[in-house]
VEXVEXTI-356863 format. One record per residue (C-alpha): x, y, z. Coordinates in steps of 0.05 Angstrom, whole numbers, plus 32768, in hexadecimal, padded with zeros to 4 digits. Layout:
VEXVEXTI-356863
XYZ ...
***
This chain:
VEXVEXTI-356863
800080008000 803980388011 805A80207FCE 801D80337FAB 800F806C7FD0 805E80887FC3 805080797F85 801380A27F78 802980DD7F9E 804F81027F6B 800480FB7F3C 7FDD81107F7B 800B81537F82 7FFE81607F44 7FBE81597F3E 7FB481817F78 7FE381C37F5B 7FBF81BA7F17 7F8181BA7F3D 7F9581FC7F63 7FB3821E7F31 7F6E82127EFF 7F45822F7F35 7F77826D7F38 7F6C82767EF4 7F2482697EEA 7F17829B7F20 7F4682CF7EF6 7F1B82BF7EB2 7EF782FD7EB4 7F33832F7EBA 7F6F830A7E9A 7F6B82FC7E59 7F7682AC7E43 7F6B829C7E8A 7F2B82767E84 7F4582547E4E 7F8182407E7A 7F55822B7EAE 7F3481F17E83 7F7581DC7E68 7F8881D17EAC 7F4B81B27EBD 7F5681837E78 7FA181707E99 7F7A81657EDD 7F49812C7EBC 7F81810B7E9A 7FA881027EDB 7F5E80E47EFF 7F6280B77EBC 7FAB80A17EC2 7FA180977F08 7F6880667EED 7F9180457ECA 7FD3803F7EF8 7F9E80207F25 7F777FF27EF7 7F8B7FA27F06 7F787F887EBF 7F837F9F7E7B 7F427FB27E69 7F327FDB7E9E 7F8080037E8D 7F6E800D7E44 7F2780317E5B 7F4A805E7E80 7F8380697E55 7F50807C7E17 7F2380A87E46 7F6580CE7E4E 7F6D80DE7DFF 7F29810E7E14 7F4E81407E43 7F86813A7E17 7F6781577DD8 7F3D81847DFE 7F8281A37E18 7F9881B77DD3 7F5681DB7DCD 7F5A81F87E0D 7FA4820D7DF6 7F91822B7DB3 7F5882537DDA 7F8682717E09 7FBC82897DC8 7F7E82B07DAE 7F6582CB7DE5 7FB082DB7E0C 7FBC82FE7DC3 7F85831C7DB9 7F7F82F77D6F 7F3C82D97D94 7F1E82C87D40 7F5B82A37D2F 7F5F82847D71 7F0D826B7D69 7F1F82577D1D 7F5D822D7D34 7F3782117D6B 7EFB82017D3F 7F2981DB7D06 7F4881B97D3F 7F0B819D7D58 7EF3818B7D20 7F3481527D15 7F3F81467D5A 7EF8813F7D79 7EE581057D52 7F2880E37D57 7F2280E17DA6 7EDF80D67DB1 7EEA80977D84 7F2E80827DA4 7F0780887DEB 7ED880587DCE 7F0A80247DBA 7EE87FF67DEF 7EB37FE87DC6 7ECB7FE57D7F 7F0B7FC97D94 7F307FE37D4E 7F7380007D6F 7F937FE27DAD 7F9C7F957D93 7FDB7F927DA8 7FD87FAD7DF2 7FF47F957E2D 80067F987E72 804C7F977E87 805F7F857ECB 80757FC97EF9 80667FC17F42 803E7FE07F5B 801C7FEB7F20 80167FCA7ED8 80287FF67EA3 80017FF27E60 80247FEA7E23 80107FF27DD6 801D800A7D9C 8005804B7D79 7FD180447D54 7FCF80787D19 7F8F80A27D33 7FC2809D7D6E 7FF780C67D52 7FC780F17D2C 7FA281037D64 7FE3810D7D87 800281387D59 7FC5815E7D5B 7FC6816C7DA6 800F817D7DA0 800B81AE7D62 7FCB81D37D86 7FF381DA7DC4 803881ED7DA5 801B821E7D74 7FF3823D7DAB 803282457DDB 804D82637DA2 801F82937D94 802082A67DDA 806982AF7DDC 806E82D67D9E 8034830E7DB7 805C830C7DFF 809183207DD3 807383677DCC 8066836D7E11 809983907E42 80B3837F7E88 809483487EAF 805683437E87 8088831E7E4C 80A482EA7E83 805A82DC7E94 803A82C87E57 807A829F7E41 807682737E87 8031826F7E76 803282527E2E 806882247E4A 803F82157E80 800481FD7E53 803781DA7E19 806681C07E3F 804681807E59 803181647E1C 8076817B7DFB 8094815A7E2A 806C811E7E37 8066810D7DED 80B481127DEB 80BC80E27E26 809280A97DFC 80BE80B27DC0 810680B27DE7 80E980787E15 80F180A27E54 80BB807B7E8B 80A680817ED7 8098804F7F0D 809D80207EC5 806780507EAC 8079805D7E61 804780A37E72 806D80D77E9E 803681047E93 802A81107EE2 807381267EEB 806C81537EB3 802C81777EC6 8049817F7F0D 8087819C7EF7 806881CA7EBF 803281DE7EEA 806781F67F16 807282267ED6 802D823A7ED3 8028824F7F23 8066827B7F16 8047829C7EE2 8009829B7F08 802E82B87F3B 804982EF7F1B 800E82FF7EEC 7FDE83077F28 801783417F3D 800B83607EF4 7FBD835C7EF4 7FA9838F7F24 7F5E83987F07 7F4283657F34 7F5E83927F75 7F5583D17F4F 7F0C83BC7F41 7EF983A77F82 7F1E83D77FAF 7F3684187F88 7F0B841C7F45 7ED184157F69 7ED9844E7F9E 7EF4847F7F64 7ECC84BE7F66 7ED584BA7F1E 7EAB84997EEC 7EC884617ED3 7EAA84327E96 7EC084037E6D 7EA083F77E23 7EAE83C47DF2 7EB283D27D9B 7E6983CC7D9C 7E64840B7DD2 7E3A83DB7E03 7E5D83EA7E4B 7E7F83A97E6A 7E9083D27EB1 7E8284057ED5 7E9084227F1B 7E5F843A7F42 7E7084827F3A 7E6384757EEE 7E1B84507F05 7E07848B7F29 7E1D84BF7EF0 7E0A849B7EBC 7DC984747EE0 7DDB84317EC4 7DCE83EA7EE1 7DF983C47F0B 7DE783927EE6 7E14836F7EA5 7E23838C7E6D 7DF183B67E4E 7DD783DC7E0E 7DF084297E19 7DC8845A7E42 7DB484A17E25 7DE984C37E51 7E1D84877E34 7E0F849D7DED 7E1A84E47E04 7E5184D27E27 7E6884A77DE2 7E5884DA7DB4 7E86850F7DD0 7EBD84E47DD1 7EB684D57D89 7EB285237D78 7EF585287D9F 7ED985497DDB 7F05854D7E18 7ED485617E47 7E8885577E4F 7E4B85767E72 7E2685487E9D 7DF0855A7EC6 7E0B85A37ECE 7E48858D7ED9 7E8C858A7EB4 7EBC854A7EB5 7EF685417E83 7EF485087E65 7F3184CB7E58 7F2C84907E29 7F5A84597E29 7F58841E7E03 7F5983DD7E31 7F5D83AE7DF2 7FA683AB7DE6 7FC483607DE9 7F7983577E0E 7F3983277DF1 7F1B836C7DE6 7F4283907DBC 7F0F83C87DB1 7F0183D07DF7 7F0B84147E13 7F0B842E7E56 7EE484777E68 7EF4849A7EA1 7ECA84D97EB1 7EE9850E7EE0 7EC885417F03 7EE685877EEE 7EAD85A97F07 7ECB85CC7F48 7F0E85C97F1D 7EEF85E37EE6 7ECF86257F15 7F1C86307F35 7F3E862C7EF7 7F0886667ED7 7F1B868A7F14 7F6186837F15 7F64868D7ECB 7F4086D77ED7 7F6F86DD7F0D 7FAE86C77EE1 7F9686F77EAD 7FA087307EE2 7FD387187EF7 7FF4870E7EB2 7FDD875A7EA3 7FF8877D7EE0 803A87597ED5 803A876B7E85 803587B67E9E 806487A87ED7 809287867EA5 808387C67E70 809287FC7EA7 80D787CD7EB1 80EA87C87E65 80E088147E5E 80FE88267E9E 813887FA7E88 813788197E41 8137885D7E62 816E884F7E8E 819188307E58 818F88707E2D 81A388997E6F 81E1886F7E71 81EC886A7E28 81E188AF7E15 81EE88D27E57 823588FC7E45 824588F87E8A 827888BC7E94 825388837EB1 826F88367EC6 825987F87EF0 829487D77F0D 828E879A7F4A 82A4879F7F8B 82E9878F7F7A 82F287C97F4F 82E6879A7F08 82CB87C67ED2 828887A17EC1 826B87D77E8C 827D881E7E76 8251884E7E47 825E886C7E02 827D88B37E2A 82B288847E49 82C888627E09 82C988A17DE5 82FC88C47E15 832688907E1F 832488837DDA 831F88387DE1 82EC87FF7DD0 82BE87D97E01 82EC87A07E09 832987BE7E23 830887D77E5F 82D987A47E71 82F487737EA6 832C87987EB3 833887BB7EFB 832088077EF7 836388227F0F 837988047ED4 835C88267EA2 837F88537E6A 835088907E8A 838288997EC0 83C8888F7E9B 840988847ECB 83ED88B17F00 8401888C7F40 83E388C17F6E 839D88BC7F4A 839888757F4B 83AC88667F92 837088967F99 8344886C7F77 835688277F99 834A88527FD0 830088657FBB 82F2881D7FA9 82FE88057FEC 82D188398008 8299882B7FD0 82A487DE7FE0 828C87EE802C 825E8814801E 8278885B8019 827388937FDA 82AE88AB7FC2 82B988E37FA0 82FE89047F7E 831289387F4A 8335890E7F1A 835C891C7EDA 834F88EF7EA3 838088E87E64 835688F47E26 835B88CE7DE2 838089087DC7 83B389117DFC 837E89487E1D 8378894C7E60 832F894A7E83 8321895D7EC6 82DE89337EE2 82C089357F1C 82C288EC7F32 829D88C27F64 828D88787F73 824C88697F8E 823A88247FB0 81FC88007F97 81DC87DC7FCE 81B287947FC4 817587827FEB 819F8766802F 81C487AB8028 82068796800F 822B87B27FDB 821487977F9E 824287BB7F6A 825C87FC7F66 824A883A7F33 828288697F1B 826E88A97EFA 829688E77EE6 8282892A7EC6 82AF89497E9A 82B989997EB9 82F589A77E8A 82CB89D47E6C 82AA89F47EA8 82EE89F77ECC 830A8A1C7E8F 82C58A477E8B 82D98A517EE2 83218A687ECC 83078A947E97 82D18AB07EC3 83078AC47EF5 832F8AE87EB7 82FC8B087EA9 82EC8B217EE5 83318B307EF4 832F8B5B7EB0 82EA8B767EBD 830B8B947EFD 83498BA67ED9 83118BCE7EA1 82E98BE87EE4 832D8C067F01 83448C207EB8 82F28C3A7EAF 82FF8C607EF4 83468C7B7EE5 83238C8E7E9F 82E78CB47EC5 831A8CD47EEE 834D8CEE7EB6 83078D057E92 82F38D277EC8 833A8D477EC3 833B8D517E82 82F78D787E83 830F8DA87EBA 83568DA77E93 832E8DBD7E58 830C8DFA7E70 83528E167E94 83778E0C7E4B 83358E2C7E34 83458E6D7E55 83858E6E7E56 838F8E607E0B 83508E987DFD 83788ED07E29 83B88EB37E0A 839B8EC17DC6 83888F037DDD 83C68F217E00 83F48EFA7DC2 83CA8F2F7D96 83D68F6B7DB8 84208F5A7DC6 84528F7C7D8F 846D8F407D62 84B78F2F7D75 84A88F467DBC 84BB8F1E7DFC 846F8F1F7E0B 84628F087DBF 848E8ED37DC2 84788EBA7E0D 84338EC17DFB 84498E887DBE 84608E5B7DED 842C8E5F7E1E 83F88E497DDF 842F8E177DC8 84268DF67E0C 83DD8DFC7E11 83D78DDC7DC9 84048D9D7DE7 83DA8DA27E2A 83988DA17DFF 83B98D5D7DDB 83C68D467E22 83868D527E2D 83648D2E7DF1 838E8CF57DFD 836F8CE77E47 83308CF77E2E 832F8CB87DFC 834E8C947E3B 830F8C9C7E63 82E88C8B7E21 82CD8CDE7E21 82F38CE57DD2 82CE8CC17DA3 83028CA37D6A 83098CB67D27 82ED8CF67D25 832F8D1E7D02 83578D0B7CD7 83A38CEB7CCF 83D88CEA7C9E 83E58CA27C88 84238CAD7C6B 84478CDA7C9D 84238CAC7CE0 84468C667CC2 848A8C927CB7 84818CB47D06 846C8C617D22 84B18C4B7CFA 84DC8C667D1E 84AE8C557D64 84A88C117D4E 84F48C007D39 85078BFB7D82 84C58BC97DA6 84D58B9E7D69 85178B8B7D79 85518B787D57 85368B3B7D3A 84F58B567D19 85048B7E7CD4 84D38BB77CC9 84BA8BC87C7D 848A8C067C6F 84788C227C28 84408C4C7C24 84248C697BDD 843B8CB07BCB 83F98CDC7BD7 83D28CA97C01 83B28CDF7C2B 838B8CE17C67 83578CAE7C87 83278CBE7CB4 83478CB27CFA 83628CD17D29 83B18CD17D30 83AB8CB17D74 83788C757D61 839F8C6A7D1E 83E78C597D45 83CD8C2F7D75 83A48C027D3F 83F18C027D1C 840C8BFA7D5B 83EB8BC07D84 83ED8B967D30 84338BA07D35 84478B8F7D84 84158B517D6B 843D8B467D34 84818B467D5B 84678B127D8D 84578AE27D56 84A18AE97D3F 84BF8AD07D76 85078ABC7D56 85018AF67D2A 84DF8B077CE2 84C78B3C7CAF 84958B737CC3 84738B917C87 84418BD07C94 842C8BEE7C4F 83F48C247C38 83DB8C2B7BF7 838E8C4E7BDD 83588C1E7BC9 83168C357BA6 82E28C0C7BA9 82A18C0A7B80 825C8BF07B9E 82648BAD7B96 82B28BA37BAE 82968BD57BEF 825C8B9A7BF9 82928B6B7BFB 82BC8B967C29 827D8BAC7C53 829A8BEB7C50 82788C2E7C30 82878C3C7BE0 82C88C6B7BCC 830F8C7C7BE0 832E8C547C16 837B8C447C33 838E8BFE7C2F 83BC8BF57C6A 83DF8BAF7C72 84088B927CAA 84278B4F7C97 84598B1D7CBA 84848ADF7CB7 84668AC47CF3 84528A827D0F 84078A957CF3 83C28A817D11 839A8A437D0A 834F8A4B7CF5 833C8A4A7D3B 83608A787D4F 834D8AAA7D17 83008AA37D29 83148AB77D67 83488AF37D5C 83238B2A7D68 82F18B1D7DA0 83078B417DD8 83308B1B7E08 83418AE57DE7 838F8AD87DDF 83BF8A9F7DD4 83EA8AC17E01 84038AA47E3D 83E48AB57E77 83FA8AF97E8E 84168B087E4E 83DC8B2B7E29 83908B467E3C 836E8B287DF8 83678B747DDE 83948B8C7DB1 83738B737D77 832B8B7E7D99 83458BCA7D98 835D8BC77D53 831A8BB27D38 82EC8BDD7D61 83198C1B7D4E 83138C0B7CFF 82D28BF87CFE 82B08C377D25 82DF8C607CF0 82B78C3E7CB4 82E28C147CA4 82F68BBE7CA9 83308B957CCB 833D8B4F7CA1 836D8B1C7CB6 83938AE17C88 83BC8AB17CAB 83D18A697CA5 83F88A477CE0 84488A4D7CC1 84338A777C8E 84328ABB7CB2 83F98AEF7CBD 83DC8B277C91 83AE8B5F7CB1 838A8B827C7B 836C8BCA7C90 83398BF87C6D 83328C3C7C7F 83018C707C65 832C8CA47C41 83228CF27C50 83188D217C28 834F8D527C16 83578D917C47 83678DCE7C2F 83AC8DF57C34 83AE8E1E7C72 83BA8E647C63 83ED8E947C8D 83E88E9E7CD3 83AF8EE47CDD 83BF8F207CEC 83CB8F2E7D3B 83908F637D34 83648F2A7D11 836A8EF67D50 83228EFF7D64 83058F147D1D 82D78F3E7D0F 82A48F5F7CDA 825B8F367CD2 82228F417CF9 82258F4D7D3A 81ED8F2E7D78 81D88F2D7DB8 81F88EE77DDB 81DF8ECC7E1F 82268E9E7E3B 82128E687E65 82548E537E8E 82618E3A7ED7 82AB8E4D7ED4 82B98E947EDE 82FD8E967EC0 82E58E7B7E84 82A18E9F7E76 82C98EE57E79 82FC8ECC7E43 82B98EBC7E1B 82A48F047E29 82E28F1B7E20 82E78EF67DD9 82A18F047DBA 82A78F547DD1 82E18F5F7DB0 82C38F3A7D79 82808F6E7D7B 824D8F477DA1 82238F5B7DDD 82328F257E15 81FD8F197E56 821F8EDA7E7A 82058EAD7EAA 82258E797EDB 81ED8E477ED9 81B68E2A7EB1 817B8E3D7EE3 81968E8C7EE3 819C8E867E93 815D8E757E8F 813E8EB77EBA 816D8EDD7E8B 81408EBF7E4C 81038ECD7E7A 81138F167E89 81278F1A7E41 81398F417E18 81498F047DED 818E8EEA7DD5 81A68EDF7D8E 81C98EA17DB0 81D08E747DE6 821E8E647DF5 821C8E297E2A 824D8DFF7E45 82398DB07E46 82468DA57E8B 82288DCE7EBB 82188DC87F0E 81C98DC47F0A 81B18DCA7ECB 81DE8DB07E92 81E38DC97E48 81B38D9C7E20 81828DA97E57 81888DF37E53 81888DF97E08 81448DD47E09 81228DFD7E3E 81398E3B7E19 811B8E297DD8 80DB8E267E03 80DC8E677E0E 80FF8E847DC1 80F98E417D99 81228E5F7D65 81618E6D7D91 81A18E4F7D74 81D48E377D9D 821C8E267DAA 82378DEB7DDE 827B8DF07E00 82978DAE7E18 82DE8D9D7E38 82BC8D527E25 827A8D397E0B 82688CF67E30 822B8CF17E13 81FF8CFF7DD8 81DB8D497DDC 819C8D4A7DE1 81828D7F7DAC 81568D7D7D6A 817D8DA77D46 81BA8D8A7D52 81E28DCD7D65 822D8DD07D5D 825E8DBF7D94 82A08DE87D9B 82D68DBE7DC7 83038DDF7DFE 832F8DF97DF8 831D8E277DC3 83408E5B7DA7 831F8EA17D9E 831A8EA27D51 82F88E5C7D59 82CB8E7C7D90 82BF8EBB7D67 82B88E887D26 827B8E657D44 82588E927D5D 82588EBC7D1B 82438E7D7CF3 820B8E727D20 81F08EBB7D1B 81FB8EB87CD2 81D38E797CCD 819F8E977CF5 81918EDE7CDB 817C8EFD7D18 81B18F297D2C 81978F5F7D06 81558F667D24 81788F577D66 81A68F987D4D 81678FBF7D4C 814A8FB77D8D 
***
C-alpha cells in the first residue's frame, strides 16, 4: 500500500497545483485576457491525470485501455483550450475561433472515436500489460488516428504558445516574461510528454510521464500566475479604488454598449448596475462629444473634461475604450477667476514692465548722450561700462577700458599724485563713502581737461555696496570763462581807474581851457598894441607860443578822458609817417628794418594828428612783437578812388581815399586768431604782456573816421594791415599874418550881445574883444540872471553862453531864451563838449581857448546870418 501510495504522490501533487492554479485563473477570466481559456486547459490536464490515475490503478487490461482512451478526450480538448487562449492573449480572437473551429473539426471526431475503441475494437490489437510493480504499465502501438490525433494536439498547442510568445514579444517589462511562462506553461507538457514516448524516457515503468510533466510545467504556469496577478491591478482597482473615484468612469466596447461602470458614472449617467447594456441618452451625449473631439462636456449644469483611452491593446477587446469624466466644475469657476485675475495681473505688470523699458531707455539716453563723463566700475575699482563722453576724450574704443582697473585708464596719464588719489576714493566709495576730486584728465589731443570728479556708491537692497558710479564734468571751459572773468574784471577796474583819471584830466582840461582862453584873448590884445620888434612884442609872442602848446596839452587830455571826439581835423599823411620814422626807428630795435614810401601829393585824411599816430603806432609795436628774431617793417601810403561798387565792397563811402599799408615778415596768424584780432581784449600775448587793445583801438579809430581796417595773414607767411581813410579836401594857402591893428577885426554890422559866462576873467576878455570889435556887450554870470536880462529886455542880437555853467547850463539857457525871442541866434563856448547840445538849430560851437579874431569871426557870421543888427542899430 505505501508503495502505491509513493507512487501516486507525485500525480496527486499535481493534480492538486493544476487544480489550484485552474481555479486562479477561472476566477481571473473576466479581467485577464486568455485566462478562461487557461482555466479549461488546466481543467482538460486535470481529467487526464483522474484518467491516468484510472488506468495506473486498473488490474486487467480492459479496464487500462478504457481509461487510457477516455484520456485522448482532455487531451484534444487541451489543444482547443490552447488555441483559444493564443486568440484571446493576442487579441487575434477571429483567427483564434477559426483555428479552433478547423481544429475541431479533425480532432473531435478522431477522439471521440478512439475513446470508443471498447466497443469497435479497431485500434489496440496489439496491447498489453507489462509487469511494473506496483502497477502494470500498458503497452501498444500507435495506431495511425493515434499519431494524427497526436500531432494535432501538439501542433494546436505549439502554434498557440507561439503565437503567445511572439505578441509577448511587443510587450515591455514583466508583462513579456509573463505571457512567455504562460505559453510554456500550457505547451510544455504535451511537448514534452510526446517527446518522452518517442526517446523511450518512462516512470515507475510508465512509458507516460505525463504527471511529472504537468507538475513541473504547472510550476511554470504559477510563476507566471504569480507575477501576472502583480501586473493585473483592475480586479483591486475595480473593487477598491475605481469604484470610490469621484470621477465617472465607463468602459464601452466597438459597438458603444458600456461593459463597466463605477458608481460615480451610474449616478451621472443614471445607468443600471446591471450587465452590459444598450447606451443611455446621456451615453450618446456623452459619445457624441467625444467623436466631435470635445474635451469637455456639460452635464447636468455642470462641466467635466473628458479622457478616452483605449483598453483594447493586446486585450480580447481591442475596440474597447475606457471614459473617464472629471468634474471641472469648481475648477472650471477658479480658473475663470484666476484667469480675470491673471489678466490684471498680466496688465499691471505689462505697464510695470513699459514704465521699466522706458525708464531704462531714458536712462540709457541720459548715460549715452549725457556729455558729462559717466562710468560704472565694481567695488574693486574694475571699469564695468563707460559712455560715449568718456571714449571720446580719451580717445579710445570700448574695449580698452572695460575690465581694466579705473586708475588705469589713459584719462589720467603718469600722474602718480592723481591716481593715488583715486585708489584713495575707491576705498572710500567701496565702504560706503562719496568721493569727490578735481582731476586733470589728458585729452585725445594732448589737451588737458580739468573735471570735477566724484565716485558715488550704489547701495543693493541689504545696503551694501553694490557697484560704484564715477562721473566727471568737464569745467575747462568754465575755469577758463572764471580766469577770463577775473581779467576782465581786473581790466574793467584798470578802464574804471583810467575812466576816473580821464574825468579828472577833463575836468582839468575844461578849467585849463577857460584860463588859456583869457590869457591867449588879452595876449592877443596887448601883442596888438605892443610896437613890432619890442621886448613887449616879442614877450607877448611867446606867451601865445606857449598858450598854443598848452592848448595842445590840453586837447591831448581831453581825448584822454574821452571829452575830444576823433577825427574831426585833419593830418598830413605824408609828413605824420616821415615825423613816426624817426619815433619808431628806436622801439623797433636793431633787428626790425623799417620801410616807408608814401606817394608824392597824397594829401590829407580826415583825422586828427593824434588818432592817426597811434593807429600807425600800436600796428607797428604789433608788428615788432611778431618779429621776434628780427624782420622787415613796411608802412606805405598811396590815394585810392573808388567808384560805387569797389566802395560797396569796401563798405566805405564813394571817392578819394589813402590806402595806408603796414606789412611784416612775421610768424603770421592762424584763422582763429584772425576772427578774433580785433575784439577788444583778446591777445595771444602772454599774460601780463598785452591788454587785448591795440588793435581794438586801431579799428574803432578808423572806422568812426569813415573809413575800414582789413587784415591778411597766414601763419609763416607774415601779416598785412590794409587801412582806408576818407581823404580831405584841399585847404587853402594861408595868407600873411594881419595887421597888429586888424587883431580883433572890424567893419560889418554891428549888435547888441547878451555874454552868458560864470568866469569873470574870461567874460571881460569877451567884452573886451567884441567892444573893440564894435558891439554893445550886457554880461551875465549865470543862466537864471541871463534870463531876467531877456525878460527886462531890451532884446539881444545874440546869446554868447558858455556850455558849462553852475545852475543853469548852456543848452538849457539857449532854449529858455528862444521862449521868450524864438529867433535869437546863438553862440556856445566850451573848454569841452561831453555831450551832444541840445538845440534845433544846431548853433555853432567855438572851443577855448579862442583867439579874439576867432571870437570877433563868429559873432559877425552869426549877425550876418541873422540880419538883425540893423534894426537892433535903430532902437
Amino acid at each position: 500500500m505505501r508503495s502505491t501510495l509513493a507512487q501516486l504522490t507525485p500525480v496527486i501533487a499535481s493534480a492538486l497545483l493544476v487544480a489550484l492554479l485552474a481555479r486562479a485563473m477561472w476566477r481571473d477570466r473576466k479581467h485577464t485576457p486568455g485566462a478562461g481559456a487557461y482555466a479549461v486547459a488546466l481543467v482538460a490536464q486535470l481529467a487526464w491525470l483522474a484518467g491516468y490515475t484510472g488506468e495506473l490503478l486498473a488490474a486487467d487490461l480492459d479496464r487500462k485501455l478504457l481509461w487510457d482512451d477516455l484520456t485522448w478526450l482532455p487531451t484534444a480538448i487541451v489543444g482547443g483550450a490552447a488555441l483559444r487562449f493564443a486568440g484571446e492573449r493576442t487579441g487575434r480572437r477571429r483567427a483564434g475561433d477559426a483555428l479552433l473551429l478547423a481544429y475541431a473539426v479533425v480532432v473531435v471526431p478522431a477522439a471521440l472515436w478512439i475513446a470508443a475503441e471498447r466497443w469497435h475494437r479497431t485500434l489496440r490489437d496489439g496491447a498489453y500489460v507489462a509487469d511494473a510493480p506496483p502497477f502494470g504499465a500498458l503497452f501498444y502501438p500507435f495506431h495511425a488516428l493515434d499519431v494524427a490525433l497526436s500531432l494535432a494536439v501538439l501542433l494546436a498547442v505549439v502554434g498557440a504558445s507561439g503565437l503567445v510568445v511572439a505578441d509577448a514579444w511587443g510587450h515591455r517589462g514583466r508583462s513579456r516574461v509573463v505571457s512567455a511562462l504562460l505559453a510554456i506553461g500550457i505547451a510544455g507538457p504535451m511537448v514534452f510528454g510526446y517527446f518522452a514516448v518517442i526517446a523511450g524516457i518512462t516512470w515507475a515503468g510508465q512509458r507516460d510521464i505525463a504527471p511529472l510533466t504537468f507538475g513541473t510545467f504547472a510550476l511554470v504556469t504559477a510563476l507566471a500566475v504569480r507575477w501576472g496577478r502583480g501586473l493585473e491591478v483592475v480586479p483591486v482597482a475595480r473593487e477598491r479604488i475605481v469604484e470610490g473615484l469621484s470621477d465617472a468612469v465607463l468602459v464601452v466596447d466597438a459597438r458603444d454598449r458600456v461593459i463597466d461602470a463605477n458608481a460615480a458614472a451610474r449616478a451621472l449617467l443614471s445607468l443600471d448596475a446591471s450587465s452590459t447594456a444598450e447606451p443611455s441618452t446621456a451615453v450618446r451625449a456623452v459619445l457624441a462629444s467625444i467623436r466631435d473631439g470635445a474635451t469637455s462636456i456639460e452635464l447636468e449644469g455642470r462641466r467635466f473634461d473628458v479622457r478616452v483611452s483605449s483598453i483594447g491593446e493586446g486585450t480580447f477587446e481591442r475596440d474597447a475604450r475606457s471614459i473617464v469624466l472629471h468634474d471641472v466644475s469648481a475648477l472650471h469657476a477658479a480658473n475663470t477667476e484666476l484667469r480675470a485675475v491673471r489678466d490684471d495681473l498680466e496688465r499691471r505688470v505689462a505697464e510695470r514692465t513699459a514704465e521699466v523699458v522706458e525708464r531704462e531707455r531714458t536712462l540709457r539716453a541720459i548715460f549715452e548722450h549725457s556729455i558729462q563723463l559717466m562710468g560704472l566700475v565694481s567695488r574693486d575699482g574694475r571699469i564695468l561700462r563707460v559712455n560715449p563722453a568718456v571714449l571720446a576724450l580719451a580717445g579710445v574704443d570700448e574695449q580698452a577700458l572695460l575690465g581694466r582697473a579705473l586708475w588705469e585708464s589713459p584719462l589720467w596719464g603718469s600722474d602718480a599724485e592723481q591716481i593715488a588719489r583715486v585708489r584713495e576714493g575707491l576705498a572710500l566709495a567701496a565702504r560706503g563713502e562719496p568721493f569727490r576730486m578735481l582731476a586733470t584728465h589728458a585729452g585725445a589731443a594732448g589737451r588737458v581737461h580739468h573735471v570735477d570728479f566724484s565716485l558715488s556708491p550704489v547701495l543693493d537692497a541689504s545696503g551694501a555696496v553694490a557697484l560704484i558710479v564715477a562721473e566727471g564734468r568737464d569745467v575747462t571751459e568754465l575755469r577758463r570763462a572764471e580766469q577770463e572773468r577775473r581779467t576782465l574784471e581786473e581790466r574793467l577796474h584798470h578802464l574804471q581807474r583810467l575812466e576816473a583819471l580821464g574825468r579828472l584830466a577833463g575836468s582839468v582840461a575844461h578849467d585849463f581851457n577857460n584860463l588859456l582862453a583869457a590869457i591867449t584873448a588879452n595876449a592877443e590884445l596887448a601883442r596888438a598894441e605892443a610896437p613890432e620888434g619890442s621886448l613887449g612884442a616879442d614877450a607877448l609872442r611867446d606867451v601865445l607860443h606857449a598858450s598854443e602848446s598848452a592848448a595842445t596839452l590840453t586837447r591831448q587830455l581831453l581825448a584822454l578822458g574821452r571829452k575830444q571826439p576823433a577825427g574831426i581835423g585833419a593830418v598830413d599823411v605824408g609828413a605824420a609817417l616821415e615825423k613816426l620814422r624817426g619815433l619808431l626807428a628806436p622801439l623797433l630795435g636793431p633787428g626790425v628794418r623799417l620801410v616807408t614810401s608814401c606817394a608824392p601829393g597824397i594829401g590829407e585824411v580826415r583825422l586828427d594828428a593824434g588818432p592817426f599816430e597811434q593807429v600807425v603806432m600800436n600796428l607797428a609795436l604789433n608788428a615788432r612783437d611778431a618779429m621776434p628774431g628780427g624782420g622787415t617793417l613796411t608802412i606805405a601810403a598811396e590815394p585810392r578812388a573808388f567808384d560805387e561798387h569797389e566802395a560797396r565792397a569796401r563798405d566805405v563811402a564813394p571817392g578819394e581815399h589813402v590806402l595806408v599799408t603796414v606789412t611784416d615778415t612775421g610768424a603770421g596768424m592762424s584763422d582763429d586768431v584772425k576772427e578774433r584780432a580785433f575784439e577788444p581784449f583778446f591777445t595771444t600775448k602772454p599774460e601780463g604782456k598785452g591788454t587785448g587793445l591795440g588793435l581794438a583801438t586801431v579799428y574803432g579809430i578808423v572806422r568812426n573816421a569813415g573809413g575800414v581796417v582789413e587784415l591778411e595773414s597766414a601763419p609763416g607767411q607774415g601779416t598785412r594791415f590794409e587801412i582806408v581813410l576818407p581823404r580831405a579836401a584841399p585847404r587853402a594857402a594861408s595868407h600873411a599874418a594881419a595887421p597888429v591893428s586888424r587883431v580883433v577885426p572890424r567893419g560889418g554890422r554891428q549888435g547888441r550881445i547878451l555874454v552868458a559866462e560864470d568866469r569873470p576873467d574870461v567874460s571881460a576878455v569877451i567884452q573886451r574883444v567884441l567892444t573893440l570889435a564894435g558891439h554893445s556887450v550886457v554880461l551875465a554870470a549865470t543862466g537864471a540872471e541871463a534870463l531876467e536880462l531877456l525878460a527886462r529886455g531890451p532884446k539881444p542880437d545874440l546869446l554868447v553862453t558858455d556850455v558849462r555853467m553852475p545852475g543853469m547850463d548852456g543848452p538849457t539857457l539857449a532854449r529858455e531864451a528862444r521862449r521868450l525871442h524864438p529867433a535869437l541866434g546863438v553862440l556856445f563856448l566850451s573848454g569841452y563838449a561831453d555831450k551832444p547840445l541840445d538845440v534845433e538849430t544846431g548853433d555853432p560851437l567855438l572851443a577855448k581857448p579862442f583867439t579874439p579874431a576867432a571870437l570877433a569871426d563868429a559873432v559877425r557870421e552869426l549877425l550876418e546870418r541873422s540880419g538883425t543888427a540893423g534894426t537892433a542899430a535903430t532902437r
